[in-house]
MITORTI-95149 format. One record per residue: x, y, z of N, C-alpha, C in turn; residue in three letters. Coordinates in steps of 0.05 Angstrom, whole numbers, padded with zeros to 5 digits, always signed. Each point is the difference from the previous one (the first is absolute). Layout:
# residues N
XYZXYZXYZala/...
# end
This chain:
# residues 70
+00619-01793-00169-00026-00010-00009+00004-00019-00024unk/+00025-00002-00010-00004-00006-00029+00014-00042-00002unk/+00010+00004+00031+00010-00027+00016-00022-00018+00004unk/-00023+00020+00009-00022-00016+00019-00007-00028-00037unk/-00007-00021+00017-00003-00030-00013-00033+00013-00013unk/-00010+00001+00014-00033+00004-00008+00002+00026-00019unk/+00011+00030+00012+00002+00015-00033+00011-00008-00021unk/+00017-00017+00005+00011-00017-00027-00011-00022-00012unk/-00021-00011+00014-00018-00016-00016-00031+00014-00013unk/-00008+00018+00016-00012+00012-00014+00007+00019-00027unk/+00019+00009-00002+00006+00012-00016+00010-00018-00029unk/+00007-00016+00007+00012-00029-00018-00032-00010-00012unk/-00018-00001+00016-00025-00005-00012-00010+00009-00013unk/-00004+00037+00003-00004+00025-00006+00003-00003-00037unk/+00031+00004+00008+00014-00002-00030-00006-00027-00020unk/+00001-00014+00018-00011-00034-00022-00024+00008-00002unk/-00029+00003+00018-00023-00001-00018+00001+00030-00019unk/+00023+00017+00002-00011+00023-00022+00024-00006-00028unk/+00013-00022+00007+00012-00002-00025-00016-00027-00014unk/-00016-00013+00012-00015-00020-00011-00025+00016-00016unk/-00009+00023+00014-00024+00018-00013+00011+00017-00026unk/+00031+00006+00000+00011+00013-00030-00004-00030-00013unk/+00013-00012-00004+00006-00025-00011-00034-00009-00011unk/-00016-00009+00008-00028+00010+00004-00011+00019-00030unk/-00002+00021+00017-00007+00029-00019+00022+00003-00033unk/+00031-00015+00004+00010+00004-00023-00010-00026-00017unk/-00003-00026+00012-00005-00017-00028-00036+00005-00004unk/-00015+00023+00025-00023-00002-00029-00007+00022-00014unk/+00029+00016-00004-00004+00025-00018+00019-00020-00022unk/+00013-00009+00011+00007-00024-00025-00017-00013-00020unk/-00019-00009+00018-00016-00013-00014-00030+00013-00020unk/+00000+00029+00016-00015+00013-00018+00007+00013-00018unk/+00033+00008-00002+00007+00018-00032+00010-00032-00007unk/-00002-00016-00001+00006-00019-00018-00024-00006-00013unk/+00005+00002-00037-00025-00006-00009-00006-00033-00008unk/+00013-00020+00023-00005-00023+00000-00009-00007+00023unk/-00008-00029+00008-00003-00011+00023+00024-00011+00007unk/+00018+00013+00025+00024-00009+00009+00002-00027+00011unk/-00030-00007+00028+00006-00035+00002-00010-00016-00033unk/-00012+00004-00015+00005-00010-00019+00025+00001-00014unk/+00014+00010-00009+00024+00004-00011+00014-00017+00012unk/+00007+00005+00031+00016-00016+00015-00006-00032+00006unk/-00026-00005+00008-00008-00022+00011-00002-00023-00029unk/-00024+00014-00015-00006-00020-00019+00015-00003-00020unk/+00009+00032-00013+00016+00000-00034+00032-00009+00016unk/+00011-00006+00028+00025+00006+00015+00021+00014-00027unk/+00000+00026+00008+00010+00012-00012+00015+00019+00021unk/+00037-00018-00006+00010+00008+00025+00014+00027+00002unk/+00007+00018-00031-00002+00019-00004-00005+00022+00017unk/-00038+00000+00000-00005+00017+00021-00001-00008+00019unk/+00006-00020+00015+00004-00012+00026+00026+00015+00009unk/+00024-00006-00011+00025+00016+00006-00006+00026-00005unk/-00014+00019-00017-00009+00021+00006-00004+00007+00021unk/-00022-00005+00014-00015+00000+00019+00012-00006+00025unk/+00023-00018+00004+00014-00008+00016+00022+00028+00004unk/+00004+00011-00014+00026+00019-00008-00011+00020+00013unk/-00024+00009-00011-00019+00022+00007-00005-00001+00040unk/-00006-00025+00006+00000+00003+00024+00025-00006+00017unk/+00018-00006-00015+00027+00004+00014+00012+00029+00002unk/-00006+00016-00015+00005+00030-00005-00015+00017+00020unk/-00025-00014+00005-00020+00017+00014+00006-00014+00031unk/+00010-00013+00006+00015-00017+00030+00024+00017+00006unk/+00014+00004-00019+00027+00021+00000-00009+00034+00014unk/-00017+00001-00020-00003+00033+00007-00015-00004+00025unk/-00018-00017+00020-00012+00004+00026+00016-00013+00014unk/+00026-00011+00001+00009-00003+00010+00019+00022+00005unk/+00004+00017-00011+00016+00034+00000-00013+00003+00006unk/-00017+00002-00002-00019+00028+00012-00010-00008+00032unk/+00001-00028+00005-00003-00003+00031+00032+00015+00017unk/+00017-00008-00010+00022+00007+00002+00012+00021+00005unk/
# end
């Protein structure tokens, strides 16, 4: 079963839209214990700082669902 083309695209989907929904849910608990406005920070003040923060943060959190699909 794990051959078949179609369980493997579904499942490939499966996992992409539920690692797009962490990804999702983690930058807006981000954005709520931060006692700033993050697209402000980023966009207007470009403050690349928390940008590579933020980048790091969701590189860490890509690592661990990707174990854990695994």
């Amino acid at each position: 079963m794990s051959n078949d083309p179609v369980w493997t695209l579904i499942s490939t989907l499966f996992y992409a839209g539920l690692g797009v929904v962490f990804f999702g849910f983690s930058f807006w608990v981000v954005t709520m214990i931060a006692p700033f406005s993050v697209r402000k920070e980023i966009e207007e003040d470009q403050n690349i700082a928390l940008a590579i923060i933020l980048g790091a943060v969701f590189i860490g959190l890509s690592i661990i669902i990707a174990a854990a699909i695994t």
